[in-house]
PDB file as gemmi writes it, atoms N, CA and C in Angstrom:
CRYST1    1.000    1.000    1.000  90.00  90.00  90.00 P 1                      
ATOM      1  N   UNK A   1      47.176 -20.239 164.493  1.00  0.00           N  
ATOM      2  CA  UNK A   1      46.233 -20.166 163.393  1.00  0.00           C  
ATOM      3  C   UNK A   1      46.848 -19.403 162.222  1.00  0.00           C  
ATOM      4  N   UNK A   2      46.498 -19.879 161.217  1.00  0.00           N  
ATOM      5  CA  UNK A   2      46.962 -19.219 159.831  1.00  0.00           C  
ATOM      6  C   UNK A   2      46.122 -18.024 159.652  1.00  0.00           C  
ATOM      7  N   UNK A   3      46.949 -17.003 159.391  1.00  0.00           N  
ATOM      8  CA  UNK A   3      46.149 -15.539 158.314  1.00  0.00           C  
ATOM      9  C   UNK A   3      45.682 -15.974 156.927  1.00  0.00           C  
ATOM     10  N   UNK A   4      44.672 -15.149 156.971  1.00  0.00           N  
ATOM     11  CA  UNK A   4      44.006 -15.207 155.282  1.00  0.00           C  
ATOM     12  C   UNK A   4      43.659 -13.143 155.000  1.00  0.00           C  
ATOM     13  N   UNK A   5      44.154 -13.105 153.645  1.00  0.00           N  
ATOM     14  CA  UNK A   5      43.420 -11.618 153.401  1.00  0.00           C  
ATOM     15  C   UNK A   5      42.749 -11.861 151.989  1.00  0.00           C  
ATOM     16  N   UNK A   6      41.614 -11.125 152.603  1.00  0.00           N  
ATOM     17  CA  UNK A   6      40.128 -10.827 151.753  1.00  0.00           C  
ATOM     18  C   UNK A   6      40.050  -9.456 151.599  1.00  0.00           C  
ATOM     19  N   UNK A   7      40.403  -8.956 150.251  1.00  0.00           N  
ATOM     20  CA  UNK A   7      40.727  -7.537 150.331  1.00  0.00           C  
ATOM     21  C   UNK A   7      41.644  -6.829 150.687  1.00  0.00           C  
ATOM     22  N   UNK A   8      41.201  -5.956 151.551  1.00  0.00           N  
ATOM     23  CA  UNK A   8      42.129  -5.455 152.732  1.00  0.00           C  
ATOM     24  C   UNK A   8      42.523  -6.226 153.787  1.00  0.00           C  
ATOM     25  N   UNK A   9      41.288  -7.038 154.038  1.00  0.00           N  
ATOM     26  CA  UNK A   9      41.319  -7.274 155.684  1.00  0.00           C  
ATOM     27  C   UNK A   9      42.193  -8.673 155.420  1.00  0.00           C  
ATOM     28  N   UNK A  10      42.641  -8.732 157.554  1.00  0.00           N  
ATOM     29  CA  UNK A  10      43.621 -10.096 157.353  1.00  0.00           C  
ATOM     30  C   UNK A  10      43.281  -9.762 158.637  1.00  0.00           C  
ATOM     31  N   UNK A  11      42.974 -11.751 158.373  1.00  0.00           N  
ATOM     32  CA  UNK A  11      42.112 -12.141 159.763  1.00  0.00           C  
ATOM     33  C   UNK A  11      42.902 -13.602 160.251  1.00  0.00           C  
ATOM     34  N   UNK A  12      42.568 -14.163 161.337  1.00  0.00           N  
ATOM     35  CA  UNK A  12      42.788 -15.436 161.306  1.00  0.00           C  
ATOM     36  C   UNK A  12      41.633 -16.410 160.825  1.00  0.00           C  
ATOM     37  N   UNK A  13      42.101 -17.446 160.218  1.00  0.00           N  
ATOM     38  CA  UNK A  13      41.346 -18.299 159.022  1.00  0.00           C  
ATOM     39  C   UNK A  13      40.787 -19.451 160.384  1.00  0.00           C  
ATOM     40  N   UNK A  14      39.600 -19.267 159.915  1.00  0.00           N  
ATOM     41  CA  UNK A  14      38.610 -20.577 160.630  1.00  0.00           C  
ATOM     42  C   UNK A  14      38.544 -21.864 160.760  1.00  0.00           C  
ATOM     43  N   UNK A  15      38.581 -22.793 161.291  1.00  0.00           N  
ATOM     44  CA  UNK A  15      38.965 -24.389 161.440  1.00  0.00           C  
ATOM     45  C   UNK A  15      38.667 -24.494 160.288  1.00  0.00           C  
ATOM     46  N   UNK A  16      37.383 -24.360 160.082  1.00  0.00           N  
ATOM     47  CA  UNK A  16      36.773 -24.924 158.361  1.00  0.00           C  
ATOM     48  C   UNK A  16      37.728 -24.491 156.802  1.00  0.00           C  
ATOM     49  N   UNK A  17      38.289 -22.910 157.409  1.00  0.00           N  
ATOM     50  CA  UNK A  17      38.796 -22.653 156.182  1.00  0.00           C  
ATOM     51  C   UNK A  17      39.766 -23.485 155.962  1.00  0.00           C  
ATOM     52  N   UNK A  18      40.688 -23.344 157.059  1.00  0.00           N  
ATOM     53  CA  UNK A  18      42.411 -24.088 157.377  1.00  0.00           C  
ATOM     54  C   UNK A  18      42.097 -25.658 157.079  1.00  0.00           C  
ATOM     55  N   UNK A  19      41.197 -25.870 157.492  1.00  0.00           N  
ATOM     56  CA  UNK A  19      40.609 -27.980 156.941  1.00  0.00           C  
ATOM     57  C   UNK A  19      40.722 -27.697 155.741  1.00  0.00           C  
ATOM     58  N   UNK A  20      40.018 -26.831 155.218  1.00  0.00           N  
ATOM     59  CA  UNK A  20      39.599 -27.054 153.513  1.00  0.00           C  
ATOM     60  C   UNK A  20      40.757 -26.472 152.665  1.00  0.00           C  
ATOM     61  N   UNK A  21      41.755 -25.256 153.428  1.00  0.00           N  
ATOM     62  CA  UNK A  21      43.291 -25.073 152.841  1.00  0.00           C  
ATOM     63  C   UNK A  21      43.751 -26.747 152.504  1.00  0.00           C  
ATOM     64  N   UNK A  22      43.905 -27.032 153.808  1.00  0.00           N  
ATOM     65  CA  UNK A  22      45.197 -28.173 153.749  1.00  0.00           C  
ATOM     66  C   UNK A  22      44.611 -29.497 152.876  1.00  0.00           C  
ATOM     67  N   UNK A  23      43.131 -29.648 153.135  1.00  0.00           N  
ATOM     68  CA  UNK A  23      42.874 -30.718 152.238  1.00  0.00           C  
ATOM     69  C   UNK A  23      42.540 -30.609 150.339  1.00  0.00           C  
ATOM     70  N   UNK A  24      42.932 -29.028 150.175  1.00  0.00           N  
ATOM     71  CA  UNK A  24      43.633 -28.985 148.931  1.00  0.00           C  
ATOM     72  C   UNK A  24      44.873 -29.024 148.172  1.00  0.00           C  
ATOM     73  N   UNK A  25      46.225 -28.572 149.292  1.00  0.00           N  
ATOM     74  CA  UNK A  25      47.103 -28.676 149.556  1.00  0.00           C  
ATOM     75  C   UNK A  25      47.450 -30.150 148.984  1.00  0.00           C  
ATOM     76  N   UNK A  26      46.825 -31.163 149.741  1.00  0.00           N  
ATOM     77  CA  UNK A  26      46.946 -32.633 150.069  1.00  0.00           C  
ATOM     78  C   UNK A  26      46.646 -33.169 148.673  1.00  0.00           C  
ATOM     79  N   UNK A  27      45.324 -32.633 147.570  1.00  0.00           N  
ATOM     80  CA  UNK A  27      44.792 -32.570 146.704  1.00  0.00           C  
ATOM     81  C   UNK A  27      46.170 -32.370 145.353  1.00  0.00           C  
ATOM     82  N   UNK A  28      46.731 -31.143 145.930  1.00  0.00           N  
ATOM     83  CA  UNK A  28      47.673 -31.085 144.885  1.00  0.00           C  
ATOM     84  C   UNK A  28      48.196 -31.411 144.618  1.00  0.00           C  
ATOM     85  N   UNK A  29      49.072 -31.927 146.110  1.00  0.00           N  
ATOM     86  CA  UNK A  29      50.532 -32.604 146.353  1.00  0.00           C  
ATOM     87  C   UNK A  29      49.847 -34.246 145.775  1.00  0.00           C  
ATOM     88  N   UNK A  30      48.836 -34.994 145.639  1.00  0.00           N  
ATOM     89  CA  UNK A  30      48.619 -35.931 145.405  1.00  0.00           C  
ATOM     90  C   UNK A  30      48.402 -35.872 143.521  1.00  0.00           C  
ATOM     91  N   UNK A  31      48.095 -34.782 142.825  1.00  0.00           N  
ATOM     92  CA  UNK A  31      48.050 -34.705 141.638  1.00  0.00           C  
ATOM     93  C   UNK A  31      49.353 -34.236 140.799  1.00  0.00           C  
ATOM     94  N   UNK A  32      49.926 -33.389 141.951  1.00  0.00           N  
ATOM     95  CA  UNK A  32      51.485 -33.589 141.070  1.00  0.00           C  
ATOM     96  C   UNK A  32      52.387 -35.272 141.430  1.00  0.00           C  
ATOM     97  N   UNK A  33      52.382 -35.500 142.387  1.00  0.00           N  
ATOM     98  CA  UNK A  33      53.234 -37.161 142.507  1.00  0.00           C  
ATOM     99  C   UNK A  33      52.258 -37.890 141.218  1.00  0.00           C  
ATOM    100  N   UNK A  34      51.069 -37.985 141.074  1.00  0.00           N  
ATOM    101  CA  UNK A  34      50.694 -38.949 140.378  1.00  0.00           C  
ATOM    102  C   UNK A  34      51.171 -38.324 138.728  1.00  0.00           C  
ATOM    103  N   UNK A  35      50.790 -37.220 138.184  1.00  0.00           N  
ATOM    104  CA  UNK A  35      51.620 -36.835 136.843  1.00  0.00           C  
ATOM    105  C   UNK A  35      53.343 -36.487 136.870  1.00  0.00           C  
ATOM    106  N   UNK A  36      54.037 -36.672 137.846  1.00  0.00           N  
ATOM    107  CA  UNK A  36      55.311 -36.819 138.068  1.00  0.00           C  
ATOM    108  C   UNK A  36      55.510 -38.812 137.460  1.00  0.00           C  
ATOM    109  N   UNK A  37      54.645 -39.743 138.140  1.00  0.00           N  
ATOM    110  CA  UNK A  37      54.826 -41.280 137.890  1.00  0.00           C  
ATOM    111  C   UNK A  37      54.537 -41.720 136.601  1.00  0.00           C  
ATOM    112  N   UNK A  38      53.085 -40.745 136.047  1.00  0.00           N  
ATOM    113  CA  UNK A  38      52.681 -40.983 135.042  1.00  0.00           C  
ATOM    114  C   UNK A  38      53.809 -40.397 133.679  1.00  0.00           C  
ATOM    115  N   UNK A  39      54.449 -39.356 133.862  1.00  0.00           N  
ATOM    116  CA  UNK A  39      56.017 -38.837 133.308  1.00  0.00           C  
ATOM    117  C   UNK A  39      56.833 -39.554 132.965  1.00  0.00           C  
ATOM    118  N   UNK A  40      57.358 -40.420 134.039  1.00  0.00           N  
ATOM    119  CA  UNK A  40      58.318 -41.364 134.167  1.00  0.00           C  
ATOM    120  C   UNK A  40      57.879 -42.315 133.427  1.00  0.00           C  
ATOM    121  N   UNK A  41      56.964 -43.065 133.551  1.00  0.00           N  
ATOM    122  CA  UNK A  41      55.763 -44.220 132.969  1.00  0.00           C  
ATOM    123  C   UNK A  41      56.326 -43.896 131.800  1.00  0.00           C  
ATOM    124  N   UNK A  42      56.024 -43.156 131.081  1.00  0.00           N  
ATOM    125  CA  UNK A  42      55.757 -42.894 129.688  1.00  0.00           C  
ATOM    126  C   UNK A  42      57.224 -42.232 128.866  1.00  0.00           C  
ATOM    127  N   UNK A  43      58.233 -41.743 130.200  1.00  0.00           N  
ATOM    128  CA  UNK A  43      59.695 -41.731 129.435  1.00  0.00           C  
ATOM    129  C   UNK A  43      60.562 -43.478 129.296  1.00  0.00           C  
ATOM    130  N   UNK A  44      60.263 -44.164 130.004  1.00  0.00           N  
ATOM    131  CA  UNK A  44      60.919 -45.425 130.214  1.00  0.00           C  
ATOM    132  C   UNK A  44      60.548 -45.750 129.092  1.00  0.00           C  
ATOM    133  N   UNK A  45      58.721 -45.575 128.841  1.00  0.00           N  
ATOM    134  CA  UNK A  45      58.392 -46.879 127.846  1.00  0.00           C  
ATOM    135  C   UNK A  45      59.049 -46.031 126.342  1.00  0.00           C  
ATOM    136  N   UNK A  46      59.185 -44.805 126.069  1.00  0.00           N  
ATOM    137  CA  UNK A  46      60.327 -43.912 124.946  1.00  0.00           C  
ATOM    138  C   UNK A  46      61.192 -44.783 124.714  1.00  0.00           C  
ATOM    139  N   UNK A  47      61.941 -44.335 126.254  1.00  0.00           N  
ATOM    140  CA  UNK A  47      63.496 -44.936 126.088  1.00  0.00           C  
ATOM    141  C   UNK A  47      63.678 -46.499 125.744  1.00  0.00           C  
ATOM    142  N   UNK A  48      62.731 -47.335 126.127  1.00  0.00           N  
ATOM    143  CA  UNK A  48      62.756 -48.583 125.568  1.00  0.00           C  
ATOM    144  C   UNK A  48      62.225 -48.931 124.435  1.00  0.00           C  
ATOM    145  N   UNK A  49      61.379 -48.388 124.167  1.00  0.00           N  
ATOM    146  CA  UNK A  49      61.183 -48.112 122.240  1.00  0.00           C  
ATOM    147  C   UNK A  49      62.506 -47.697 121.523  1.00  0.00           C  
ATOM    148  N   UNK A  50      62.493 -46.555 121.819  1.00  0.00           N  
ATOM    149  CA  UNK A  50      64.126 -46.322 121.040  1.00  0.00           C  
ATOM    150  C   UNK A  50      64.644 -47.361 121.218  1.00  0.00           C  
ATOM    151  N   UNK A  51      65.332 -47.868 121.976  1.00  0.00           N  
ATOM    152  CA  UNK A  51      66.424 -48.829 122.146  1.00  0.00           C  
ATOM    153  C   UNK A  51      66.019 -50.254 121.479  1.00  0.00           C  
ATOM    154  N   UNK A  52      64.857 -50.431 121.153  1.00  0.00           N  
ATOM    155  CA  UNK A  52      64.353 -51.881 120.675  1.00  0.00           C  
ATOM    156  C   UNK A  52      64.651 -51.343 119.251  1.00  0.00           C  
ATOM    157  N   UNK A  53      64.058 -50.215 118.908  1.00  0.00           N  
ATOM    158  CA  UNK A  53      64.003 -49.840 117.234  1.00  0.00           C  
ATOM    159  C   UNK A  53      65.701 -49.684 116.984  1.00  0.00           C  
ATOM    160  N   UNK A  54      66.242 -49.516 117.728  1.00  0.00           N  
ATOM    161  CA  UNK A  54      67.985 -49.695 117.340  1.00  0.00           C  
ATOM    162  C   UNK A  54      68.225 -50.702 117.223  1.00  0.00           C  
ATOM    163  N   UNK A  55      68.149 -51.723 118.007  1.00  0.00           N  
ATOM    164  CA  UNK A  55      68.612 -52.707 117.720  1.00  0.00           C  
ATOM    165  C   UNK A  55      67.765 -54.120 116.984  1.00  0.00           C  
ATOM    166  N   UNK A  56      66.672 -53.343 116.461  1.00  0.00           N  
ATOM    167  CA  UNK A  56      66.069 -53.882 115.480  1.00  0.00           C  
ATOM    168  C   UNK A  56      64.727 -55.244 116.242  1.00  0.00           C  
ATOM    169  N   UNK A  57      64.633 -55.220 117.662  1.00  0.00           N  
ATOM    170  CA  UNK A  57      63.782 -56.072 118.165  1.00  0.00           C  
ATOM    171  C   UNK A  57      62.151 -55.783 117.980  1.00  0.00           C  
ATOM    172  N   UNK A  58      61.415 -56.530 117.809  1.00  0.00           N  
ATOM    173  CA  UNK A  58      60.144 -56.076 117.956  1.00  0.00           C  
ATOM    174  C   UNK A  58      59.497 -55.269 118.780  1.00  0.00           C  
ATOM    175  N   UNK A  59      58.564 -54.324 118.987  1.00  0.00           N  
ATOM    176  CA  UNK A  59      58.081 -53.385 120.207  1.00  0.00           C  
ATOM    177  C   UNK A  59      56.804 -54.259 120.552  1.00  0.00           C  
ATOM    178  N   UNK A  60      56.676 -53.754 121.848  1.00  0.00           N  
ATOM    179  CA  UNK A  60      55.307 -54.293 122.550  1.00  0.00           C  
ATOM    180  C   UNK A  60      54.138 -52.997 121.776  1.00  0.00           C  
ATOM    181  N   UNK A  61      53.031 -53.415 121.788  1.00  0.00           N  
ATOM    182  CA  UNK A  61      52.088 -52.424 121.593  1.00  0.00           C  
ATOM    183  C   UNK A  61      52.128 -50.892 122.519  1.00  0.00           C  
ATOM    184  N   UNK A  62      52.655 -50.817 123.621  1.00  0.00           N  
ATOM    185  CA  UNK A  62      52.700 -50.134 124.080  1.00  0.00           C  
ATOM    186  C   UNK A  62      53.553 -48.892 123.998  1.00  0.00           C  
ATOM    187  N   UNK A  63      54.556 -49.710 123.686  1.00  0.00           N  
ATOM    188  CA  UNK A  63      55.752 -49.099 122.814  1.00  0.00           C  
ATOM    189  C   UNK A  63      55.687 -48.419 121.911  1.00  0.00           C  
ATOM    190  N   UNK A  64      55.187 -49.173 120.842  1.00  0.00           N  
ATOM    191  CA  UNK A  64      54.509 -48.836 119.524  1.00  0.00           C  
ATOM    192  C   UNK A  64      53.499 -47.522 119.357  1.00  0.00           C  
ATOM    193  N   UNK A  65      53.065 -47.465 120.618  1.00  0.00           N  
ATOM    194  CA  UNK A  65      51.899 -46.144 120.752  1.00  0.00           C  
ATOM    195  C   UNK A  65      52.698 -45.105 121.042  1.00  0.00           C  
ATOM    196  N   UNK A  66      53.979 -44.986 121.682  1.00  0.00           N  
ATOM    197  CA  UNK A  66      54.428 -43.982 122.592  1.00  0.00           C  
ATOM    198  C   UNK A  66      55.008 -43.086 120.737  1.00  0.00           C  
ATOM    199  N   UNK A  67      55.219 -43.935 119.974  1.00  0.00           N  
ATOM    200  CA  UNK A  67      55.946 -43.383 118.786  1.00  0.00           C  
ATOM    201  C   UNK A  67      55.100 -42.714 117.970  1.00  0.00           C  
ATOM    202  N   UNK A  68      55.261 -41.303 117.738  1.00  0.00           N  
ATOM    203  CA  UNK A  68      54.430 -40.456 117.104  1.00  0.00           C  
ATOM    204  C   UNK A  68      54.959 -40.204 115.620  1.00  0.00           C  
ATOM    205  N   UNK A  69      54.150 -40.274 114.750  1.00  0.00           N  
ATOM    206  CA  UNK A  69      55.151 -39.877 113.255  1.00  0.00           C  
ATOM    207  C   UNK A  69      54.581 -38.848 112.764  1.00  0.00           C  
TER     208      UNK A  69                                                      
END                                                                             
C-alpha cells in the first residue's frame, strides 16, 4: 500500500484513495499525450506553411490560420 501525509501524519492510503490517485495519474498522463499530438499537429501544419510560402504554392486554409501577422 502507498503512504499519504496529511499534516504530520503518514498513514497508509485507502483502496478509495489509491483508485482515485491512479485514476488521476491516468487523467494526466492522458492530457499530456493528447497536448504533446495536438503540438506536433500544429508544428507540421507551420512547417508546411513555411515551405509552401517559399516556394510560392498556395496554402490550404488551415495553413493559412496557423500564420499570425
Amino acid at each position: 500500500m502507498a503512504k499519504i501525509q496529511i499534516n504530520d501524519e503518514v498513514r497508509d492510503m485507502t483502496a478509495a484513495e489509491e483508485a482515485q490517485r491512479q485514476a488521476d495519474l491516468d487523467a494526466r498522463a492522458t492530457q499530456i499525450s493528447n497536448y504533446l499530438s495536438e503540438k506536433e499537429t500544429k508544428d507540421n501544419l507551420k512547417a508546411s506553411a513555411k515551405a509552401k510560402l517559399i516556394a510560392g504554392e498556395a496554402l490550404t486554409e488551415a495553413e493559412a490560420d496557423t500564420i499570425v501577422l
